[in-house]
mmCIF entry with sequence, helices, sheets and N, C-alpha, C, O atoms, coordinates in Angstrom:
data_MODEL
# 
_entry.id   MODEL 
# 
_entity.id                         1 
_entity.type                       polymer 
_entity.pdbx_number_of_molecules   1 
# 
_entity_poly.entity_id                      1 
_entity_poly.type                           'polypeptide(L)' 
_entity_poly.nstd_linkage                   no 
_entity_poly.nstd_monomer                   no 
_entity_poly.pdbx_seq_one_letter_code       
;(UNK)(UNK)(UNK)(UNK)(UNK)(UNK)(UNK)(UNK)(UNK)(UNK)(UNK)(UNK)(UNK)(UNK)(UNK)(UNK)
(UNK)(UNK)(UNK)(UNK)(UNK)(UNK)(UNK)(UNK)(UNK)(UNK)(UNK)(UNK)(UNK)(UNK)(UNK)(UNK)
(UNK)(UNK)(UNK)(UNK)(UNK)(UNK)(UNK)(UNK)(UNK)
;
_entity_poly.pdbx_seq_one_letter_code_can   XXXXXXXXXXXXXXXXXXXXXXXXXXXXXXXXXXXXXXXXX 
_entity_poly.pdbx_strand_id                 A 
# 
loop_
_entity_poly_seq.entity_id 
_entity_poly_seq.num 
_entity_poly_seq.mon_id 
_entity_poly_seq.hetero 
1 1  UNK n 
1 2  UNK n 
1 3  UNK n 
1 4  UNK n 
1 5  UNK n 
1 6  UNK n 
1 7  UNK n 
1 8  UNK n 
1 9  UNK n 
1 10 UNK n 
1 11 UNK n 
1 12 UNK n 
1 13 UNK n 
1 14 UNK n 
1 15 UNK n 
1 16 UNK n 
1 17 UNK n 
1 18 UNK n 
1 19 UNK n 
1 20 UNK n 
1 21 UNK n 
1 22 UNK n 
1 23 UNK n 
1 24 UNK n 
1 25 UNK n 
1 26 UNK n 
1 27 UNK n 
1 28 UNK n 
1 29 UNK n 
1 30 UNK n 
1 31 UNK n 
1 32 UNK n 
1 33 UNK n 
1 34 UNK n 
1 35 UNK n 
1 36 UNK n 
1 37 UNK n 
1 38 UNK n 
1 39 UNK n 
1 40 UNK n 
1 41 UNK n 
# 
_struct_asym.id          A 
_struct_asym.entity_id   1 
# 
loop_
_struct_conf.conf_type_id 
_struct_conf.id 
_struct_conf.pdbx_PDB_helix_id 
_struct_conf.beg_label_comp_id 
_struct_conf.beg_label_asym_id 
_struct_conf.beg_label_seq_id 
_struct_conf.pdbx_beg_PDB_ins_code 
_struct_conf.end_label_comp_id 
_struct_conf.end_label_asym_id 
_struct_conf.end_label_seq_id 
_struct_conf.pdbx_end_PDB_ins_code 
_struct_conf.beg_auth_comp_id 
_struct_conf.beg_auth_asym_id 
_struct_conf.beg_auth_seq_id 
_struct_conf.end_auth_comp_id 
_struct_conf.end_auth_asym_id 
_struct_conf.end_auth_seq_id 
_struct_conf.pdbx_PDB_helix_class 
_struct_conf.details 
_struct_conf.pdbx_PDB_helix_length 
HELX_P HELX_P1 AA1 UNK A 3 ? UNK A 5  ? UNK A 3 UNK A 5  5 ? 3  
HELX_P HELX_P2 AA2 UNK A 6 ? UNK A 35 ? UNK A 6 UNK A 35 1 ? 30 
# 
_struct_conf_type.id          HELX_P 
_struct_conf_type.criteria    ? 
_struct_conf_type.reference   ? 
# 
loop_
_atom_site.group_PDB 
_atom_site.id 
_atom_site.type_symbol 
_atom_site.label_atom_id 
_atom_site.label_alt_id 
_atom_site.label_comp_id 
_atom_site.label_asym_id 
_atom_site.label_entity_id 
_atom_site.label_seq_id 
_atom_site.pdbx_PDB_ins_code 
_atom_site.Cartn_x 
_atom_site.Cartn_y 
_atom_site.Cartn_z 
_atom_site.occupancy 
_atom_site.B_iso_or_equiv 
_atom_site.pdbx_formal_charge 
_atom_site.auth_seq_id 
_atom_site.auth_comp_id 
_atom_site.auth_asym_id 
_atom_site.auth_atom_id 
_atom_site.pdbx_PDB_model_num 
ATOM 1   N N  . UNK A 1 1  ? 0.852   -1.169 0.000  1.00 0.00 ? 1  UNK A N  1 
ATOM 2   C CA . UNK A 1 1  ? 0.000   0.000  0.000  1.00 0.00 ? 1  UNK A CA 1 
ATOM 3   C C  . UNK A 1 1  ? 0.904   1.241  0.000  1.00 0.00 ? 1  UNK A C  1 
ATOM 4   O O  . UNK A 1 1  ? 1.725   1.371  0.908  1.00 0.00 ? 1  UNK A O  1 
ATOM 5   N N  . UNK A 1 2  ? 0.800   2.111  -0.923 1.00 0.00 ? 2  UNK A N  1 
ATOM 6   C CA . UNK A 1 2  ? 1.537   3.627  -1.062 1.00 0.00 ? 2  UNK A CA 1 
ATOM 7   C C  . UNK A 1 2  ? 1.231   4.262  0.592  1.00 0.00 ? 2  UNK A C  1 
ATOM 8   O O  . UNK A 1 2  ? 0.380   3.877  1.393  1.00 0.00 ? 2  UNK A O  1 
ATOM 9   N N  . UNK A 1 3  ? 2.202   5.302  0.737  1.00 0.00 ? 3  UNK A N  1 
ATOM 10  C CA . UNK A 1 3  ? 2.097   5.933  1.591  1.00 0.00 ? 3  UNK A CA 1 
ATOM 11  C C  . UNK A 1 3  ? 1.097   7.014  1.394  1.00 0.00 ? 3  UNK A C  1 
ATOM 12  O O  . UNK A 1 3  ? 0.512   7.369  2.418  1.00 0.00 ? 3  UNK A O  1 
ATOM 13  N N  . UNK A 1 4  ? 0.761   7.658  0.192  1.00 0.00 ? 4  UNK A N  1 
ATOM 14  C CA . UNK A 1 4  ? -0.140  8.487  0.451  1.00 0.00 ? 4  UNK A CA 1 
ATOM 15  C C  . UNK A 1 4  ? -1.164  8.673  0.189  1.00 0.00 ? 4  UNK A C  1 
ATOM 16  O O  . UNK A 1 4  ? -1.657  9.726  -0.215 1.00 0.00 ? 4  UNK A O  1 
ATOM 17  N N  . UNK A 1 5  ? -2.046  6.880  0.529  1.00 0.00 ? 5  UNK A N  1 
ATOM 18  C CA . UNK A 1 5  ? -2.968  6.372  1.199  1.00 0.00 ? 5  UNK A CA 1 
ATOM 19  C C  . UNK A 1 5  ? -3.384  6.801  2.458  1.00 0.00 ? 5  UNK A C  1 
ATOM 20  O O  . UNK A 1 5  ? -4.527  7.110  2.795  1.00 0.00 ? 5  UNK A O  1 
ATOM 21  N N  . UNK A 1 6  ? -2.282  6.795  3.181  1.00 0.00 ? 6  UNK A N  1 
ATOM 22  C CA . UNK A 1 6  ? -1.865  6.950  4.699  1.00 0.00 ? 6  UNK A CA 1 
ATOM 23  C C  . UNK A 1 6  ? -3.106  8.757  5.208  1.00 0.00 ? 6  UNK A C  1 
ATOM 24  O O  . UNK A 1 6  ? -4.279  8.871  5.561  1.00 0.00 ? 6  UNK A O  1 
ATOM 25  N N  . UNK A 1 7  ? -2.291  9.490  5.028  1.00 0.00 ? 7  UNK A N  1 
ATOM 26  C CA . UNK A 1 7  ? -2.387  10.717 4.672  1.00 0.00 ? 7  UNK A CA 1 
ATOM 27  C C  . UNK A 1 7  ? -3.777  11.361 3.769  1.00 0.00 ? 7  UNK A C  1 
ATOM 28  O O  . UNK A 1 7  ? -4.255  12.495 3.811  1.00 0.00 ? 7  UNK A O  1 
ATOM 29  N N  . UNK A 1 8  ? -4.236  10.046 2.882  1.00 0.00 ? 8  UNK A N  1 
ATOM 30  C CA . UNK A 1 8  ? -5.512  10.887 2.303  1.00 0.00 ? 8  UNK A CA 1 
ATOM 31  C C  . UNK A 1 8  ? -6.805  10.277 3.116  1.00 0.00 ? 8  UNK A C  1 
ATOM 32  O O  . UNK A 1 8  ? -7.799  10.897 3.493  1.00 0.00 ? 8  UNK A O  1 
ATOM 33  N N  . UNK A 1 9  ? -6.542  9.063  3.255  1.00 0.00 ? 9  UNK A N  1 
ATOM 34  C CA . UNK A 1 9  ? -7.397  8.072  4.134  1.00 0.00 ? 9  UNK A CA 1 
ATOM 35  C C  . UNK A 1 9  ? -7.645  9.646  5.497  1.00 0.00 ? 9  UNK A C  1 
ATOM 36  O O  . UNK A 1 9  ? -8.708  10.240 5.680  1.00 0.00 ? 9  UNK A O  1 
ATOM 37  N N  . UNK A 1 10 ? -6.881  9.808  5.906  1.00 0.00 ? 10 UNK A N  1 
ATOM 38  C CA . UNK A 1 10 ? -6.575  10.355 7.058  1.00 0.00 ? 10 UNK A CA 1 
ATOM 39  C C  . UNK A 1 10 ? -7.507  12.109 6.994  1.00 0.00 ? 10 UNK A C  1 
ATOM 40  O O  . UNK A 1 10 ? -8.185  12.903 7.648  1.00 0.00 ? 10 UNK A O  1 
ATOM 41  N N  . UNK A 1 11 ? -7.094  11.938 6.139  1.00 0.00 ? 11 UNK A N  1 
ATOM 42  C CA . UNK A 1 11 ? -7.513  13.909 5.720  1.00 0.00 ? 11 UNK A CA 1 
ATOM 43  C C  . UNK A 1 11 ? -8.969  13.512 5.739  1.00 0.00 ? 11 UNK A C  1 
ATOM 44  O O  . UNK A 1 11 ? -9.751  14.131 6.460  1.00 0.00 ? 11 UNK A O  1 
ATOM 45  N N  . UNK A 1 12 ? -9.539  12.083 4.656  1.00 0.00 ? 12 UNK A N  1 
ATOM 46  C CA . UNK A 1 12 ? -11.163 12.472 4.774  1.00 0.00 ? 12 UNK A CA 1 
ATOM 47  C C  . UNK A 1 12 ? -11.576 11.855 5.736  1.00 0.00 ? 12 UNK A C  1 
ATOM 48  O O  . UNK A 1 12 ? -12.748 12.218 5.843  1.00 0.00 ? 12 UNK A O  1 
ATOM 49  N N  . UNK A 1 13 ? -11.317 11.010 6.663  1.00 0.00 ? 13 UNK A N  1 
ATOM 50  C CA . UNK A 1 13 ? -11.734 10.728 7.952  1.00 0.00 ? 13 UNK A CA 1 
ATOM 51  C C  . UNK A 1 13 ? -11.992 12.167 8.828  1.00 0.00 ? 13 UNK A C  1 
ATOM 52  O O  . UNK A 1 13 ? -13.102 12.550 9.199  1.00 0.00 ? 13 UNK A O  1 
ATOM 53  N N  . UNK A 1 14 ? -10.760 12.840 9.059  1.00 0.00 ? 14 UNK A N  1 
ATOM 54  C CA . UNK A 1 14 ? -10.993 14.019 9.449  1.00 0.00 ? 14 UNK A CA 1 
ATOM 55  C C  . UNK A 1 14 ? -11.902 15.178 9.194  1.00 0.00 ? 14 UNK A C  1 
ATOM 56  O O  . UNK A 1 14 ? -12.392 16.104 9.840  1.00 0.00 ? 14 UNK A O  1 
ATOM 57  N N  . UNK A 1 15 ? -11.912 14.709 7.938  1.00 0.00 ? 15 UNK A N  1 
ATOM 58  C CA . UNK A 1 15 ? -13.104 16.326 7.197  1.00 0.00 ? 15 UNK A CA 1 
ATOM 59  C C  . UNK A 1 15 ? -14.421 15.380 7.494  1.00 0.00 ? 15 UNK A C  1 
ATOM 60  O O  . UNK A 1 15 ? -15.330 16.033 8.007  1.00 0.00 ? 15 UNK A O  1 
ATOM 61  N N  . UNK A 1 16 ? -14.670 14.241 7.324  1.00 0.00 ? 16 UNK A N  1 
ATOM 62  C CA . UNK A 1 16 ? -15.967 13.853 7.905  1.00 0.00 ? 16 UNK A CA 1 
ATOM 63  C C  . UNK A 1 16 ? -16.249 13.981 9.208  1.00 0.00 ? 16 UNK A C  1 
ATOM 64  O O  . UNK A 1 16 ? -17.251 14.610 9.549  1.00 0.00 ? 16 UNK A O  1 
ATOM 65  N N  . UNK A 1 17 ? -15.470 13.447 10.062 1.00 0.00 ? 17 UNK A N  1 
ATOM 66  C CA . UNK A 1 17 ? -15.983 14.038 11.576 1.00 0.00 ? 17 UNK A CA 1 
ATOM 67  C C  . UNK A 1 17 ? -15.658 15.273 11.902 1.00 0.00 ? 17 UNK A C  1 
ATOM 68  O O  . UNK A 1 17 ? -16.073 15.348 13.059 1.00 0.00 ? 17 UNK A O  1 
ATOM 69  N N  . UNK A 1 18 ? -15.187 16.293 11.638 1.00 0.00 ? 18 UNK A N  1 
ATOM 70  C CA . UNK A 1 18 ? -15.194 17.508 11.984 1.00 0.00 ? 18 UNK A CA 1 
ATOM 71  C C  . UNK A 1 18 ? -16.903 17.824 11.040 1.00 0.00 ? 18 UNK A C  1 
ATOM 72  O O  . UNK A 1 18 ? -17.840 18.243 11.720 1.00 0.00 ? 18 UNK A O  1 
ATOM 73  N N  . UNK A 1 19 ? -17.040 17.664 10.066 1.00 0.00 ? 19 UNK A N  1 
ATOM 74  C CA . UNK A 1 19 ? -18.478 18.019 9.560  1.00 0.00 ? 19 UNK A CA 1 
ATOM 75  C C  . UNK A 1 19 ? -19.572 17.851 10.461 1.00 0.00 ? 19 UNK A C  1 
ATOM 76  O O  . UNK A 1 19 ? -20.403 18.684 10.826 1.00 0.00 ? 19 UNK A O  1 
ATOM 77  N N  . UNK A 1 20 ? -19.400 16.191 10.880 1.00 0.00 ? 20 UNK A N  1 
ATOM 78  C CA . UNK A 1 20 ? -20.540 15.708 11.511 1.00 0.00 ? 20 UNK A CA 1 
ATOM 79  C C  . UNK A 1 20 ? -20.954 16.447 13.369 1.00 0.00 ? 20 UNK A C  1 
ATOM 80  O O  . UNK A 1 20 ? -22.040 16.590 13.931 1.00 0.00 ? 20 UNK A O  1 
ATOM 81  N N  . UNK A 1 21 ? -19.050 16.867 13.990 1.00 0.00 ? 21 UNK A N  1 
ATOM 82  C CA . UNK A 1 21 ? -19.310 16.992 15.315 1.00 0.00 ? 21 UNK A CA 1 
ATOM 83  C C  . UNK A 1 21 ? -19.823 18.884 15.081 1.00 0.00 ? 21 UNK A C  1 
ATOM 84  O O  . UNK A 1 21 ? -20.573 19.428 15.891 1.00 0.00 ? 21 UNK A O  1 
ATOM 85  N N  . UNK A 1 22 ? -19.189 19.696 13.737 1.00 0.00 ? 22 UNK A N  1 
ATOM 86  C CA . UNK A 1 22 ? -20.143 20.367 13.405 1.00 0.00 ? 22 UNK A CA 1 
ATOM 87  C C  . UNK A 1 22 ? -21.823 20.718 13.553 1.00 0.00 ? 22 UNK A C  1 
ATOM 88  O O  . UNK A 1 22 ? -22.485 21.385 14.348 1.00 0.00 ? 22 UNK A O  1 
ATOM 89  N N  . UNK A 1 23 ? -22.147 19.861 12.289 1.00 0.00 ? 23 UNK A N  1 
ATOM 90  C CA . UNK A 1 23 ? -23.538 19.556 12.961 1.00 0.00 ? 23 UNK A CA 1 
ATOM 91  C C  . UNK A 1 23 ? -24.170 19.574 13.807 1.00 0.00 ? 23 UNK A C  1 
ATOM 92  O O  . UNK A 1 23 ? -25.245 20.169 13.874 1.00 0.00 ? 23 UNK A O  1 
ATOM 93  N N  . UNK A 1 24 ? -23.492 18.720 14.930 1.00 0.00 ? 24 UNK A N  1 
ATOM 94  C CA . UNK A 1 24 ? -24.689 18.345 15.930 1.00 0.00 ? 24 UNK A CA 1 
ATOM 95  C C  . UNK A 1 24 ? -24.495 19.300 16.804 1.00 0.00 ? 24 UNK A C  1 
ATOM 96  O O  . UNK A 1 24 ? -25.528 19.819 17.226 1.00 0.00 ? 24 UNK A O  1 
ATOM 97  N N  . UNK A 1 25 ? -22.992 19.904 17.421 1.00 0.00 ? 25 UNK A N  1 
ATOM 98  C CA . UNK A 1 25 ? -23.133 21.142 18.456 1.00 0.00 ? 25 UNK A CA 1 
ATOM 99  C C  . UNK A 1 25 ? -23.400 22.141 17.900 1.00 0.00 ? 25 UNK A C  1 
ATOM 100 O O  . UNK A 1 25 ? -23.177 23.108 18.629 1.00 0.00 ? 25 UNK A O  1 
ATOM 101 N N  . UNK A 1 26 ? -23.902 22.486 16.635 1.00 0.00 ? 26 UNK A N  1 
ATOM 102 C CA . UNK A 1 26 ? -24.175 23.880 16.329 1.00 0.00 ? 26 UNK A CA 1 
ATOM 103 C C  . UNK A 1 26 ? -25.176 24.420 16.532 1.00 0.00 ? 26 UNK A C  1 
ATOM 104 O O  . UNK A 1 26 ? -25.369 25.630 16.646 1.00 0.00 ? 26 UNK A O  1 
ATOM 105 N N  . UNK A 1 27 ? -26.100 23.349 16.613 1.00 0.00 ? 27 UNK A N  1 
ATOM 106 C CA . UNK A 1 27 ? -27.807 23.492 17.266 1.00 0.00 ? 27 UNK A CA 1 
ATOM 107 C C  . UNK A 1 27 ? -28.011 23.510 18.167 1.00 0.00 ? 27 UNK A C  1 
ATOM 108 O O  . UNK A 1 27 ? -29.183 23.744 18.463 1.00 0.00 ? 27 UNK A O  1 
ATOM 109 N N  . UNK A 1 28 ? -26.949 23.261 19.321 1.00 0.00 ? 28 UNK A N  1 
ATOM 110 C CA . UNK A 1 28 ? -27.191 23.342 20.554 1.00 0.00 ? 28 UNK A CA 1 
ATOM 111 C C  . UNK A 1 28 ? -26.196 24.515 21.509 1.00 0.00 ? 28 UNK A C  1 
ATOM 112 O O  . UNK A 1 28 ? -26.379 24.746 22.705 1.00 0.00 ? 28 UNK A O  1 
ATOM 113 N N  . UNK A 1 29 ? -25.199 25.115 20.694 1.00 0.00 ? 29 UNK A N  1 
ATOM 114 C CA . UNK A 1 29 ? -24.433 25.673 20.310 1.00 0.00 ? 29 UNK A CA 1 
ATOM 115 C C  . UNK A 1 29 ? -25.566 27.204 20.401 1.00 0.00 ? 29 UNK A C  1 
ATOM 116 O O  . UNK A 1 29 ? -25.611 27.965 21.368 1.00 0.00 ? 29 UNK A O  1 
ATOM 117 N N  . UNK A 1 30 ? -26.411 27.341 19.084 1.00 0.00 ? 30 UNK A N  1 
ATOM 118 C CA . UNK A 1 30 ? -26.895 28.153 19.071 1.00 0.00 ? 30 UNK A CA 1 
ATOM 119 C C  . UNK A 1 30 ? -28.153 28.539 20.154 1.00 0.00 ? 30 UNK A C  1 
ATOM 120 O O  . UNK A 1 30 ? -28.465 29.654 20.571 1.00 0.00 ? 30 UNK A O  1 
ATOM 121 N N  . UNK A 1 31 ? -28.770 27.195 20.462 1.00 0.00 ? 31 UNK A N  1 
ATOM 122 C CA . UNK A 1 31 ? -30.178 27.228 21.217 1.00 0.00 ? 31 UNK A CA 1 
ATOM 123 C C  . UNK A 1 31 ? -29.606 27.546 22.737 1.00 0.00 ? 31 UNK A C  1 
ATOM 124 O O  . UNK A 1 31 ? -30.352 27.873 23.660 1.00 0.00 ? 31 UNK A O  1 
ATOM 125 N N  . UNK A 1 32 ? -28.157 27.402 22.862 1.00 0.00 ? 32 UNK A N  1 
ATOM 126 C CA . UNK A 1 32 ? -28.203 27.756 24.150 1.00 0.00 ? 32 UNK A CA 1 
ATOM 127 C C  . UNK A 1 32 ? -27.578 29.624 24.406 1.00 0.00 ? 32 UNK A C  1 
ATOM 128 O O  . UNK A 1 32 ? -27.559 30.348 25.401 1.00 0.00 ? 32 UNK A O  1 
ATOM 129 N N  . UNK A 1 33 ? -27.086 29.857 22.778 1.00 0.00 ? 33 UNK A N  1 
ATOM 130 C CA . UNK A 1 33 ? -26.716 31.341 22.875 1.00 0.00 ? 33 UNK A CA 1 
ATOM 131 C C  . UNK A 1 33 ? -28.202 32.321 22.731 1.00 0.00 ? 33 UNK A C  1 
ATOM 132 O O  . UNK A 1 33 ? -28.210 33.441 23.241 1.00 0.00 ? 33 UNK A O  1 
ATOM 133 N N  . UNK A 1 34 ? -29.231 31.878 22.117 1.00 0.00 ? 34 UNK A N  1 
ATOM 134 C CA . UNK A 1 34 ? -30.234 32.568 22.078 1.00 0.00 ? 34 UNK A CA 1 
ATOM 135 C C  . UNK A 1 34 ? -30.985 32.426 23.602 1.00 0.00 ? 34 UNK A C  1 
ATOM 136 O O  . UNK A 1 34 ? -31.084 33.425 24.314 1.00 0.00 ? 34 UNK A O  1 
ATOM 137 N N  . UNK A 1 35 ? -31.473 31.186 24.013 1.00 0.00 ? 35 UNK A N  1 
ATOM 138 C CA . UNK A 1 35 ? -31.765 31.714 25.091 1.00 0.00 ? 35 UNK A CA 1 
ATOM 139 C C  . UNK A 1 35 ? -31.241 31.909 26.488 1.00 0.00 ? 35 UNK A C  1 
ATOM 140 O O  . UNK A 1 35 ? -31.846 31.998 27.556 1.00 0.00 ? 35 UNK A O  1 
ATOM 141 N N  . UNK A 1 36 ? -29.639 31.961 26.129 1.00 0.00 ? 36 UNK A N  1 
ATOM 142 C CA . UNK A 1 36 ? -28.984 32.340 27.202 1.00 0.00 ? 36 UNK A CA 1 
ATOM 143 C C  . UNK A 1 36 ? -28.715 31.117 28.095 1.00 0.00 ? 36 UNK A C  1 
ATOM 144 O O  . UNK A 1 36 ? -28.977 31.641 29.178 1.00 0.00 ? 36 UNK A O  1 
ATOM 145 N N  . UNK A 1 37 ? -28.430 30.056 28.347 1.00 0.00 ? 37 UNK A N  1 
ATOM 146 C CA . UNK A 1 37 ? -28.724 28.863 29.424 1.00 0.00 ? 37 UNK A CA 1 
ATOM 147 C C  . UNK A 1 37 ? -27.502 28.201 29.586 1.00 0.00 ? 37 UNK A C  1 
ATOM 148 O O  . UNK A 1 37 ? -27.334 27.190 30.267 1.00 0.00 ? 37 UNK A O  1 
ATOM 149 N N  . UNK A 1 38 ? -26.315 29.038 28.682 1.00 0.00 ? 38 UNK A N  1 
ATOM 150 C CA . UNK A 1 38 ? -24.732 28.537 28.898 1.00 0.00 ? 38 UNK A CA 1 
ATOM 151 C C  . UNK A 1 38 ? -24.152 29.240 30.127 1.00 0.00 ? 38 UNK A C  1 
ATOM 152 O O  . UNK A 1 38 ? -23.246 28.643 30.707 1.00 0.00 ? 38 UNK A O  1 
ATOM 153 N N  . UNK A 1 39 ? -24.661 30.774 30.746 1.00 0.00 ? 39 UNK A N  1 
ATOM 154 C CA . UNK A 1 39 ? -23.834 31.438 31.449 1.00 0.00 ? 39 UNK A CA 1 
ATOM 155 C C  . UNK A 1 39 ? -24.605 31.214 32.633 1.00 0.00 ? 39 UNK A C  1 
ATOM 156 O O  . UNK A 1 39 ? -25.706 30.706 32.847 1.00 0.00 ? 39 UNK A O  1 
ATOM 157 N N  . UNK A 1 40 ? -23.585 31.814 33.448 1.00 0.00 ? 40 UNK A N  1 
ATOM 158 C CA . UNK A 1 40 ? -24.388 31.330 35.064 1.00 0.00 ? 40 UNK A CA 1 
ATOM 159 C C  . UNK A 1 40 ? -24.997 32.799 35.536 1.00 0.00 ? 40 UNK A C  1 
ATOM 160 O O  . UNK A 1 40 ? -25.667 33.094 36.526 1.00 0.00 ? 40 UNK A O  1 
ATOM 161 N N  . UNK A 1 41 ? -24.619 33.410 34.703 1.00 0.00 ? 41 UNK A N  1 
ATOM 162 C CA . UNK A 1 41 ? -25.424 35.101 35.707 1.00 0.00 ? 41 UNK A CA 1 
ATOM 163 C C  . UNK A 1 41 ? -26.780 35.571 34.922 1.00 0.00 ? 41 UNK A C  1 
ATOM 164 O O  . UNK A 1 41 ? -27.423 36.540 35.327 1.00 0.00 ? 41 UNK A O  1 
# 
């Protein structure tokens, strides 16, 4: 197997879970900046 298998394998593993952990905290991410429920004061 070539080495830069290694390295591309690697890059789209990465760009898929950065997409996906994207996703899911951004909605919660946002729902907690609108109604405020991240800060303690």
């Amino acid at each position: 197997m070539p080495y830069i298998l290694f390295p591309a394998s690697g890059s789209i593993c990465l760009s898929a879970m950065n997409a996906a952990s994207f996703e899911a905290l951004y909605s919660a991410f946002s729902r907690m900046h609108v109604q405020k429920t991240g800060t303690a004061s």
